[in-house]
mmCIF file of the C-alpha atoms, coordinates in Angstrom:
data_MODEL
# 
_entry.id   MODEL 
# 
loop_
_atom_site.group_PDB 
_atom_site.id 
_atom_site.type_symbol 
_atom_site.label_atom_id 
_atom_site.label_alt_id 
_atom_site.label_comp_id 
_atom_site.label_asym_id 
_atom_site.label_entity_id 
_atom_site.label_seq_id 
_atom_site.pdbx_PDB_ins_code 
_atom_site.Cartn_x 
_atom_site.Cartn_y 
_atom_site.Cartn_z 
_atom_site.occupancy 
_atom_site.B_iso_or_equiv 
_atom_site.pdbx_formal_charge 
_atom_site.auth_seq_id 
_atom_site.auth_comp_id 
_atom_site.auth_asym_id 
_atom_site.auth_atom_id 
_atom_site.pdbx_PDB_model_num 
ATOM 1   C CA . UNK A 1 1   ? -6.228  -1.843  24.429  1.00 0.00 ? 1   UNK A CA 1 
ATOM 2   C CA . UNK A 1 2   ? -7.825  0.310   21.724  1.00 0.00 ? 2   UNK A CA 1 
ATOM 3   C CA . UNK A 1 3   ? -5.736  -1.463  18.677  1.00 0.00 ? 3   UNK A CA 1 
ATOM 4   C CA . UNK A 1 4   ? -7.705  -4.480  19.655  1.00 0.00 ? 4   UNK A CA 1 
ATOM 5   C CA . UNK A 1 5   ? -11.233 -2.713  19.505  1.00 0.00 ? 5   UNK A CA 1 
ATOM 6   C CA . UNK A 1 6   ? -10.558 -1.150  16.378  1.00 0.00 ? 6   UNK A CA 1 
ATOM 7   C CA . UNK A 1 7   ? -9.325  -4.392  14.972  1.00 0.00 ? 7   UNK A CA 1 
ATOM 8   C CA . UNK A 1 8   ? -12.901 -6.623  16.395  1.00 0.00 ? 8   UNK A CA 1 
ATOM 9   C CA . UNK A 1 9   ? -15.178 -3.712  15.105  1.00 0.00 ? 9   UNK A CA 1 
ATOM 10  C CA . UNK A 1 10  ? -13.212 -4.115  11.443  1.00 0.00 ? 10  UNK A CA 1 
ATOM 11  C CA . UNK A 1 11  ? -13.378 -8.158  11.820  1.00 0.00 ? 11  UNK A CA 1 
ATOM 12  C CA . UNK A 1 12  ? -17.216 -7.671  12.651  1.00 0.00 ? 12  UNK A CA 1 
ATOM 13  C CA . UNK A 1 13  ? -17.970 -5.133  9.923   1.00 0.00 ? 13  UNK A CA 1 
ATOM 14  C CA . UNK A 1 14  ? -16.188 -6.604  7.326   1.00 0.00 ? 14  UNK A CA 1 
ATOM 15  C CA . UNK A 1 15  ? -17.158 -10.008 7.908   1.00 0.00 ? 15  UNK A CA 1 
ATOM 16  C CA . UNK A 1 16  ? -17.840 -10.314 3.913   1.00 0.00 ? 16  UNK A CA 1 
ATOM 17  C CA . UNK A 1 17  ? -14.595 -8.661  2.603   1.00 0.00 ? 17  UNK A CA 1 
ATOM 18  C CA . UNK A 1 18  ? -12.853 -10.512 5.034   1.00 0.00 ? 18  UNK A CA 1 
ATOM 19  C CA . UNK A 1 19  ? -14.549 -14.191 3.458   1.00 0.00 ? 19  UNK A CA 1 
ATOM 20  C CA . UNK A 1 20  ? -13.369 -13.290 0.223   1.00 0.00 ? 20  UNK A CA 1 
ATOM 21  C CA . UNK A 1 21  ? -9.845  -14.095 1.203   1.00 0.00 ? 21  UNK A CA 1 
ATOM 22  C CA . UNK A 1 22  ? -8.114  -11.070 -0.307  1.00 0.00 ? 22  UNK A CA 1 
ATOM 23  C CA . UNK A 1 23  ? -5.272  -10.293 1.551   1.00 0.00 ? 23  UNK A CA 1 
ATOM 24  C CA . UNK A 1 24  ? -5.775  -6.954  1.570   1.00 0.00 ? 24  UNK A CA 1 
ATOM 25  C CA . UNK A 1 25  ? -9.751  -7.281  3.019   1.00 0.00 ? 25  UNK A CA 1 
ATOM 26  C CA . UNK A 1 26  ? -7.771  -9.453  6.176   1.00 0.00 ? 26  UNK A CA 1 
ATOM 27  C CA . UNK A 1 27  ? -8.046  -7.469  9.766   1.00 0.00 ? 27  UNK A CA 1 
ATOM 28  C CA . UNK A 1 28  ? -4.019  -7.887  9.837   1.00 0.00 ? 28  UNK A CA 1 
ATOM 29  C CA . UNK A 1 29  ? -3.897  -5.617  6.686   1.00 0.00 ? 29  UNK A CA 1 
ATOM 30  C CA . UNK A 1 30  ? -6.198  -3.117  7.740   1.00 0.00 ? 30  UNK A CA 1 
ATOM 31  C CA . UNK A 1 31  ? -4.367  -2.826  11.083  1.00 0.00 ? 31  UNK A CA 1 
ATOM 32  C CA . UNK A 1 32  ? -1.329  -1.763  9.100   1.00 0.00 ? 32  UNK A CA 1 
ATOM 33  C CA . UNK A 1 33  ? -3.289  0.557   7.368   1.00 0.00 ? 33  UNK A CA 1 
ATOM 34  C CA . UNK A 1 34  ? -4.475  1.690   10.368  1.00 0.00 ? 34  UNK A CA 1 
ATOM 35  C CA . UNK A 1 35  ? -1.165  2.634   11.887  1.00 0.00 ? 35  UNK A CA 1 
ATOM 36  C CA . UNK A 1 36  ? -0.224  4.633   9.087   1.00 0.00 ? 36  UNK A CA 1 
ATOM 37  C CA . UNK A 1 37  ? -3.177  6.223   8.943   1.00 0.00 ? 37  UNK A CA 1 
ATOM 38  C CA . UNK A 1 38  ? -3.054  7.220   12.630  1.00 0.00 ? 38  UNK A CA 1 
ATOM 39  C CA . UNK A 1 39  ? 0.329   8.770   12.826  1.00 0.00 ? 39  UNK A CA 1 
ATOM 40  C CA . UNK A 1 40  ? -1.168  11.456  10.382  1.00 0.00 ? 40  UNK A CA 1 
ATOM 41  C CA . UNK A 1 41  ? -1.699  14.940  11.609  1.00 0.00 ? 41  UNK A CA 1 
ATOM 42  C CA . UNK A 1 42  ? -5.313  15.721  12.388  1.00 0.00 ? 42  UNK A CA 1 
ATOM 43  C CA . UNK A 1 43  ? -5.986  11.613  12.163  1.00 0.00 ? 43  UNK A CA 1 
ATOM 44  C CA . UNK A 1 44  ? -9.713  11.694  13.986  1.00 0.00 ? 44  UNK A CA 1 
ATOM 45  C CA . UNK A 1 45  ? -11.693 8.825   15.047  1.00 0.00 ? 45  UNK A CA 1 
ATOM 46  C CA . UNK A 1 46  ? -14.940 8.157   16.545  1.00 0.00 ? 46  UNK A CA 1 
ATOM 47  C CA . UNK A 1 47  ? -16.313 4.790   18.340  1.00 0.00 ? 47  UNK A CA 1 
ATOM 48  C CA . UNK A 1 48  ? -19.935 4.104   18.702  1.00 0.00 ? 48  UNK A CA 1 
ATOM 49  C CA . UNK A 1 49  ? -20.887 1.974   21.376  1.00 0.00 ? 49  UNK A CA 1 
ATOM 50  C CA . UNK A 1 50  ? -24.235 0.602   22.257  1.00 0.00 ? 50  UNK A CA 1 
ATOM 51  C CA . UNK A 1 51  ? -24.655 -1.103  25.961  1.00 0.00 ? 51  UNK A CA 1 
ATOM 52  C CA . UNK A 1 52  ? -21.204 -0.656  26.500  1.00 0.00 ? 52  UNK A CA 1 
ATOM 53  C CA . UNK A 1 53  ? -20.277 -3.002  23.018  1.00 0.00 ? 53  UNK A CA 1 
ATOM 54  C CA . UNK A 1 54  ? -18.166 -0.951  20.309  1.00 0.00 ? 54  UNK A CA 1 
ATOM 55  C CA . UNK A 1 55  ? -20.530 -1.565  17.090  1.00 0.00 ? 55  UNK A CA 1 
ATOM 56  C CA . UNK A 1 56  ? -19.129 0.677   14.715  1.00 0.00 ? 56  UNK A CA 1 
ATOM 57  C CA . UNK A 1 57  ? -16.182 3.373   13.966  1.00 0.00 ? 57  UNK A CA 1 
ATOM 58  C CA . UNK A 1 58  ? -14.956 6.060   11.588  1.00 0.00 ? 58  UNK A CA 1 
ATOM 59  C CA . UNK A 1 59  ? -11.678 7.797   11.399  1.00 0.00 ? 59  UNK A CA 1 
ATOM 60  C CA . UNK A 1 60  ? -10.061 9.786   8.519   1.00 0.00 ? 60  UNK A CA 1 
ATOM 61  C CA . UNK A 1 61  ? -7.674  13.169  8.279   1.00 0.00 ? 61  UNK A CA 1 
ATOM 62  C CA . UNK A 1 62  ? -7.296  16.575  6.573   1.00 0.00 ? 62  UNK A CA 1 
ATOM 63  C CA . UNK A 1 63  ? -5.475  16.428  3.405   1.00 0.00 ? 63  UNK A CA 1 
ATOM 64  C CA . UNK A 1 64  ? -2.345  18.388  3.574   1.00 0.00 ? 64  UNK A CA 1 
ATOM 65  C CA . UNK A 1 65  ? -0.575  20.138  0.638   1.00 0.00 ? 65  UNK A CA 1 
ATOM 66  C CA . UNK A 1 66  ? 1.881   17.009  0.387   1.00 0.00 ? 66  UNK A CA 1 
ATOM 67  C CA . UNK A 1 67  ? -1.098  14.550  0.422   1.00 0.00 ? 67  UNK A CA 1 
ATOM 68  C CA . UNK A 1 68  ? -0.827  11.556  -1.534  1.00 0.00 ? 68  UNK A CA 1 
ATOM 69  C CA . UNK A 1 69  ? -5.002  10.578  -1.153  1.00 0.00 ? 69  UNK A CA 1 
ATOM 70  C CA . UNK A 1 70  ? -5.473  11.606  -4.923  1.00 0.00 ? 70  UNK A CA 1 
ATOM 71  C CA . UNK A 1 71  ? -2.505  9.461   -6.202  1.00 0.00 ? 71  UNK A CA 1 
ATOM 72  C CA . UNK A 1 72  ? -3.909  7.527   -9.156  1.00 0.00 ? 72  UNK A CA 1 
ATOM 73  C CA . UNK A 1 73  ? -7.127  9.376   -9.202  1.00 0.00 ? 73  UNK A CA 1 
ATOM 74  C CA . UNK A 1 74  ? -9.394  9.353   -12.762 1.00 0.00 ? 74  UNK A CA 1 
ATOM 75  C CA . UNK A 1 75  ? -11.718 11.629  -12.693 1.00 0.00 ? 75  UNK A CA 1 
ATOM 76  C CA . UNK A 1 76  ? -15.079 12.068  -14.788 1.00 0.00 ? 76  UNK A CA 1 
ATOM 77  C CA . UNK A 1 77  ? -15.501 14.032  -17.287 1.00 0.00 ? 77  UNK A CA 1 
ATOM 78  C CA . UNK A 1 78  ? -15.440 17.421  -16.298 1.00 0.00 ? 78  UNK A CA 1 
ATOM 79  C CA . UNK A 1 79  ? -13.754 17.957  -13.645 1.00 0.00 ? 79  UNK A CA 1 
ATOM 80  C CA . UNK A 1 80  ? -10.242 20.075  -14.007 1.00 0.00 ? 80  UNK A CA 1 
ATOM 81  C CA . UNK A 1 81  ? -7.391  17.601  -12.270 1.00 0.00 ? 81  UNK A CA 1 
ATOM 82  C CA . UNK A 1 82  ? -5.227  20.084  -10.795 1.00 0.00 ? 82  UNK A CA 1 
ATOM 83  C CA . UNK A 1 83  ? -7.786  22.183  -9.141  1.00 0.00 ? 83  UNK A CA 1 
ATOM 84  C CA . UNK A 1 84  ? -9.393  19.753  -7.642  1.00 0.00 ? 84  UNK A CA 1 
ATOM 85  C CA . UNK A 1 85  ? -6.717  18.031  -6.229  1.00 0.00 ? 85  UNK A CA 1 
ATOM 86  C CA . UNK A 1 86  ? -4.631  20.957  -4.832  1.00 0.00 ? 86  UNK A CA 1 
ATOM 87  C CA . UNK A 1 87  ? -5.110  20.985  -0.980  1.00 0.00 ? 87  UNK A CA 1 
ATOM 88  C CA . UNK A 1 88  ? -3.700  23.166  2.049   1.00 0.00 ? 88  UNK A CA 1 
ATOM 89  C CA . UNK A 1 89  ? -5.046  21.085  4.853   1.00 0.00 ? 89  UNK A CA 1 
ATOM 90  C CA . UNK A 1 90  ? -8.341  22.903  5.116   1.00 0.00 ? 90  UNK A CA 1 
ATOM 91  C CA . UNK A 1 91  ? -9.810  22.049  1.916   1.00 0.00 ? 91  UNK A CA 1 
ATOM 92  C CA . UNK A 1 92  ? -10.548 18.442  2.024   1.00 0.00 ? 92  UNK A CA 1 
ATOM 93  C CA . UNK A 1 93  ? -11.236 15.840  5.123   1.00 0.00 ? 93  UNK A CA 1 
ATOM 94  C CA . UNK A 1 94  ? -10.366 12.234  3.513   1.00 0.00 ? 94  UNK A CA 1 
ATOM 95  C CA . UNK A 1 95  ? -12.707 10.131  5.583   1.00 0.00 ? 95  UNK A CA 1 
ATOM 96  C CA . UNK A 1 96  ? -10.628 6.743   5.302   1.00 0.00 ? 96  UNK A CA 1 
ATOM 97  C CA . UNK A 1 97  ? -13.142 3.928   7.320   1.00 0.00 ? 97  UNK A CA 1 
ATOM 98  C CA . UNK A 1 98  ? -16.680 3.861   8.239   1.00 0.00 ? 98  UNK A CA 1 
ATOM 99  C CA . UNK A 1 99  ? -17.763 0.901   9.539   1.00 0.00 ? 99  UNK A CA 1 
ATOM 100 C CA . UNK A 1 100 ? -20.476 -0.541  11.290  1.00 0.00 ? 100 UNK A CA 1 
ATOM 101 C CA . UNK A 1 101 ? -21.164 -4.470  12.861  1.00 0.00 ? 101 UNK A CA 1 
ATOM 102 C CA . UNK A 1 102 ? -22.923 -6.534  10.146  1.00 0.00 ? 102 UNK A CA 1 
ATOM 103 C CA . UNK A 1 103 ? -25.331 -7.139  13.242  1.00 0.00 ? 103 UNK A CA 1 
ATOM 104 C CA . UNK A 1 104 ? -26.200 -3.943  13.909  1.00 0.00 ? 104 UNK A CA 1 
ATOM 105 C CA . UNK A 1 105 ? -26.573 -1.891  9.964   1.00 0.00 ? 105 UNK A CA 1 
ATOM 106 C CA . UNK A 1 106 ? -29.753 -0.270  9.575   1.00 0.00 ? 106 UNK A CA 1 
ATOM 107 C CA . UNK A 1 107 ? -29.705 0.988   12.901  1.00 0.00 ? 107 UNK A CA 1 
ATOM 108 C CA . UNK A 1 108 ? -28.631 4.187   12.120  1.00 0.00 ? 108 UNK A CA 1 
ATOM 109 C CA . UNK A 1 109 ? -25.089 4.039   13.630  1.00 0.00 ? 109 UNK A CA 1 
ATOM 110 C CA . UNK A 1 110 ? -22.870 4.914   9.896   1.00 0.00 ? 110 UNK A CA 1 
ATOM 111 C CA . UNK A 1 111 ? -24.997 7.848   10.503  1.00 0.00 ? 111 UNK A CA 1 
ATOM 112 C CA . UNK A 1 112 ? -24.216 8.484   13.920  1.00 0.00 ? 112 UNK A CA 1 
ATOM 113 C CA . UNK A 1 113 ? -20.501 8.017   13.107  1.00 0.00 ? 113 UNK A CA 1 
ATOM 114 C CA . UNK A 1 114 ? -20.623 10.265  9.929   1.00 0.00 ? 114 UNK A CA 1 
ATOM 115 C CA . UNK A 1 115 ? -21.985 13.189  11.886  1.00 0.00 ? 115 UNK A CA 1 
ATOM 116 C CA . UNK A 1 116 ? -19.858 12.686  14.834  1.00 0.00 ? 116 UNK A CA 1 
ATOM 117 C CA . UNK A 1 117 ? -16.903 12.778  13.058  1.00 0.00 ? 117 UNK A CA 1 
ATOM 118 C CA . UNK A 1 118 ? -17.614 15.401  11.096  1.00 0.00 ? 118 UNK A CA 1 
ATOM 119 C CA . UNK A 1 119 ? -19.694 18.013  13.104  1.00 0.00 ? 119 UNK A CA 1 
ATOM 120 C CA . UNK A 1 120 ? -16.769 19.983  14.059  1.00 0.00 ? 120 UNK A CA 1 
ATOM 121 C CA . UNK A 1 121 ? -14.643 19.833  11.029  1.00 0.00 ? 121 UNK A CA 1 
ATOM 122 C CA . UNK A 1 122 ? -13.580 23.100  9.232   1.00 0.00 ? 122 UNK A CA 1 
ATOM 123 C CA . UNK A 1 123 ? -12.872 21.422  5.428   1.00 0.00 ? 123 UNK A CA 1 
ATOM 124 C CA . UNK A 1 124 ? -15.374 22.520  2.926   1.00 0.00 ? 124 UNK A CA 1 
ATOM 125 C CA . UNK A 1 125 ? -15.395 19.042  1.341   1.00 0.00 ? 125 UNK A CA 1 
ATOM 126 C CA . UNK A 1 126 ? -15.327 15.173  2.375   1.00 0.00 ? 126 UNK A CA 1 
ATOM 127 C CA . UNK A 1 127 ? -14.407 12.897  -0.089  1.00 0.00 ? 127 UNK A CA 1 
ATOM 128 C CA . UNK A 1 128 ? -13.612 9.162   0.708   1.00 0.00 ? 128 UNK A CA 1 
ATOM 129 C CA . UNK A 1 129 ? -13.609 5.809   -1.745  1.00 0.00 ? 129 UNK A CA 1 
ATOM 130 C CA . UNK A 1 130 ? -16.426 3.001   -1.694  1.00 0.00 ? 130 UNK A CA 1 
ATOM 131 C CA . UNK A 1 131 ? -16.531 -0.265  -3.679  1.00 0.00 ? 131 UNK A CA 1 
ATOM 132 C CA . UNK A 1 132 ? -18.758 0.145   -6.512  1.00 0.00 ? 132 UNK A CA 1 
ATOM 133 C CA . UNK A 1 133 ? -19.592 -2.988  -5.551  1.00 0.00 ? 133 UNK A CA 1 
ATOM 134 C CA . UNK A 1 134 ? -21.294 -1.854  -2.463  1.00 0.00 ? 134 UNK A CA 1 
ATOM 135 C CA . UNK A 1 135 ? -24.802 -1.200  -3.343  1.00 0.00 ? 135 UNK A CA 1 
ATOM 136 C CA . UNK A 1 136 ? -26.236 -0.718  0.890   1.00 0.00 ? 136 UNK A CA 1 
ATOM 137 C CA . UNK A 1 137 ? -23.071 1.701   1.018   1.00 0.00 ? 137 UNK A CA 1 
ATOM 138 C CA . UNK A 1 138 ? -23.548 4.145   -2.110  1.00 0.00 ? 138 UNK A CA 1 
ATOM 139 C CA . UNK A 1 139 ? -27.205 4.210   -1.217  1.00 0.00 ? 139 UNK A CA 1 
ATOM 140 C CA . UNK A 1 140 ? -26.270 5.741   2.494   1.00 0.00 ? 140 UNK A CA 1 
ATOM 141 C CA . UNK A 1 141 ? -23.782 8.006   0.867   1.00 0.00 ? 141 UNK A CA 1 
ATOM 142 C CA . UNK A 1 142 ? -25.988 9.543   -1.711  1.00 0.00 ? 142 UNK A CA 1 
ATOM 143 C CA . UNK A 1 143 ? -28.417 10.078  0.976   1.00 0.00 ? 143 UNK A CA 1 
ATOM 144 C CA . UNK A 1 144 ? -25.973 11.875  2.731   1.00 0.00 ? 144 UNK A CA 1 
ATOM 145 C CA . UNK A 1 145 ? -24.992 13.903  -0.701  1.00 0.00 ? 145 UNK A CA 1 
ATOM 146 C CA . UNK A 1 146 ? -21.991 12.197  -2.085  1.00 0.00 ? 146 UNK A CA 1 
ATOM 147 C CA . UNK A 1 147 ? -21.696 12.002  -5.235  1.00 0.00 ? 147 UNK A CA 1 
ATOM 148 C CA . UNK A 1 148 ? -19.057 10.400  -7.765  1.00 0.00 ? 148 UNK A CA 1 
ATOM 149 C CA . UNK A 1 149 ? -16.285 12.156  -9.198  1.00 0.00 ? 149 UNK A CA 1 
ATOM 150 C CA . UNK A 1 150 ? -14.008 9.787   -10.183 1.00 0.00 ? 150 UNK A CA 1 
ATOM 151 C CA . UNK A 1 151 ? -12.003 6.302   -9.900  1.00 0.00 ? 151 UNK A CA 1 
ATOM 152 C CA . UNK A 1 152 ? -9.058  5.497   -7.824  1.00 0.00 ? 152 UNK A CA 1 
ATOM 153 C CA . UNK A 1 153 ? -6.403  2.484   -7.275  1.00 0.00 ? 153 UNK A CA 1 
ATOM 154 C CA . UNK A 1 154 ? -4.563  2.881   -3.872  1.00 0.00 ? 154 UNK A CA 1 
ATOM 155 C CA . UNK A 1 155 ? -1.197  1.795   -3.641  1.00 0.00 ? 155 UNK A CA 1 
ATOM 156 C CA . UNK A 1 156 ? -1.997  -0.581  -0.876  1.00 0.00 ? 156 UNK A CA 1 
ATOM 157 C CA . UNK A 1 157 ? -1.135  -4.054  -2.299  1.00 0.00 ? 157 UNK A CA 1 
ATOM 158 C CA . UNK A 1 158 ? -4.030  -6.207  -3.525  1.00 0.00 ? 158 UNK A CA 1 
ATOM 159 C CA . UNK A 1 159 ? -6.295  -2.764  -3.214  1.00 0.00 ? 159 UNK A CA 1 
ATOM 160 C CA . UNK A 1 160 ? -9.314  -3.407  -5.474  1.00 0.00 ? 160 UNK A CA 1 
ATOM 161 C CA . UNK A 1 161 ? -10.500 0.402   -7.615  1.00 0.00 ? 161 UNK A CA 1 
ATOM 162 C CA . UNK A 1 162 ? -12.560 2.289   -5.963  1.00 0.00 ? 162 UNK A CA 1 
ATOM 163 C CA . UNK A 1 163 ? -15.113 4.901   -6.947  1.00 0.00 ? 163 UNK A CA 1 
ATOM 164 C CA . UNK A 1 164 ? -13.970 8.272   -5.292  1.00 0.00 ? 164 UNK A CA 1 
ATOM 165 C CA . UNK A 1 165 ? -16.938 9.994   -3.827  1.00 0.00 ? 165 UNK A CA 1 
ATOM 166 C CA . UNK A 1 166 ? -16.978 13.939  -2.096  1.00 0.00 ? 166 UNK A CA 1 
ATOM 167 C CA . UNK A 1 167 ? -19.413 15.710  -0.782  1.00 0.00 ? 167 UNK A CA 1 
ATOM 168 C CA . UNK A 1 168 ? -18.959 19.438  -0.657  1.00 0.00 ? 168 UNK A CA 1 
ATOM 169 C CA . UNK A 1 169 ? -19.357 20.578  2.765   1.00 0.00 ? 169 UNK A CA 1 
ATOM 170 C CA . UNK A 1 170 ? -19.735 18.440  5.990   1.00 0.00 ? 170 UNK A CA 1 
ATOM 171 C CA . UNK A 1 171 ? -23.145 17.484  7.391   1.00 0.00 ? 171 UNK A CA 1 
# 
């Protein structure tokens, strides 16, 4: 059953998050995330496998003109709020998970997932939240052009702020 892949690749990845006993790090609370996240239109998701093992996936949608993504959003200094957060479903793709087996990062697989999932995407922009926390993470993402624009706190309970990050056209 896929549910159960997607959960082991999340228990493998976040093997960390999931040690610092925060409810909201536990694979139970990411599957429920997960199912919401999945029942919205245009949800995509890739799985990388190596020798037949899933190591790593990445899912995410477009934002639609109802979205809620930018709910609680601060952004930096200098960046107009409304403009940047109006969306039509083309705009933006909110790239929710990437994650990769703590066994196998620095293989090159976030890439891999990052390019798969977004090679045939028609948003101008990708935008998705990191810990700040994350120092491996942000160093990937700036590779791959991110940059900061702001802060958010999802609604999720327990959720911890995260730094919003976009880059401003796919890979």
């Amino acid at each position: 059953m896929i549910g159960d892949t997607i959960a082991d690749v999340q228990a493998r990845g976040y093997v960390d998050a999931i040690a610092t006993g925060n409810p909201f790090e536990s694979t139970e609370a990411f599957m429920e995330r997960f199912e919401v996240y999945s029942a919205i239109p245009g949800f995509s998701m890739v799985l990388a496998t190596v020798d037949g093992e899933p190591v790593g996936q990445a899912f995410g949608w477009p934002l639609g003109v109802d979205t809620t993504w930018w709910t609680g959003l601060v952004l930096d200094p200098g960046q107009p709020q409304e403009e940047f957060t109006s969306e039509n479903g083309t705009r933006t793709f909110a790239l929710s998970e990437l994650m990769v087996d703590k066994k196998r990062v620095g293989q090159g697989i976030a890439g891999v997932l990052y390019r798969g999932l977004l090679e045939d995407r028609p948003e101008r922009r990708v935008t998705w939240l990191v810990n700040p926390a994350n120092e491996n993470a942000y160093a990937i993402y700036r590779h791959w052009g991110a940059r900061r624009i702001g802060t958010l706190l999802p609604s999720w309970e327990g959720a911890p702020q995260f730094d919003v990050l976009i880059v401003d056209s796919s890979p």
